[in-house]
C-alpha angles and dihedrals in degrees: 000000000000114000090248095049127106125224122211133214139189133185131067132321125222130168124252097253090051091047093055096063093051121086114233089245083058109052109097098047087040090050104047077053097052115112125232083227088059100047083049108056117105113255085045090054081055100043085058129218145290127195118229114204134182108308100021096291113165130204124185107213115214113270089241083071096067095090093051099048094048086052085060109038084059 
């Protein structure tokens, strides 16, 4: 990829610490489950995201990406 391309992604957001607690077998179903409040408590915010795609596949976002996707997820 190009540095001026854009990459996009699709699937489910969830923040690090929950991330953590899920087993990878387990991402997709536990993800489609995880709650906005959740992603948006504090220590989460701070923990940053990943992004859980089809088959479990898992995605850390950059850590520059936190505010925008707490913008969104308000």
């Amino acid at each position: 990829m190009r540095k001026n391309e854009k990459e996009v992604l699709d699937g489910y957001v969830v923040d690090i610490i929950c991330l953590r607690r899920i087993s990878p077998s387990q991402y997709t179903k536990q993800a489609s489950e995880h709650s906005t409040a959740c992603a948006l408590m504090g220590h989460c915010v701070e923990s940053g995201y990943g992004l859980i795609g089809e088959n479990n596949e898992l995605k850390l976002l950059d850590p520059k990406a936190t505010p925008r996707i707490v913008a969104l997820l308000k």
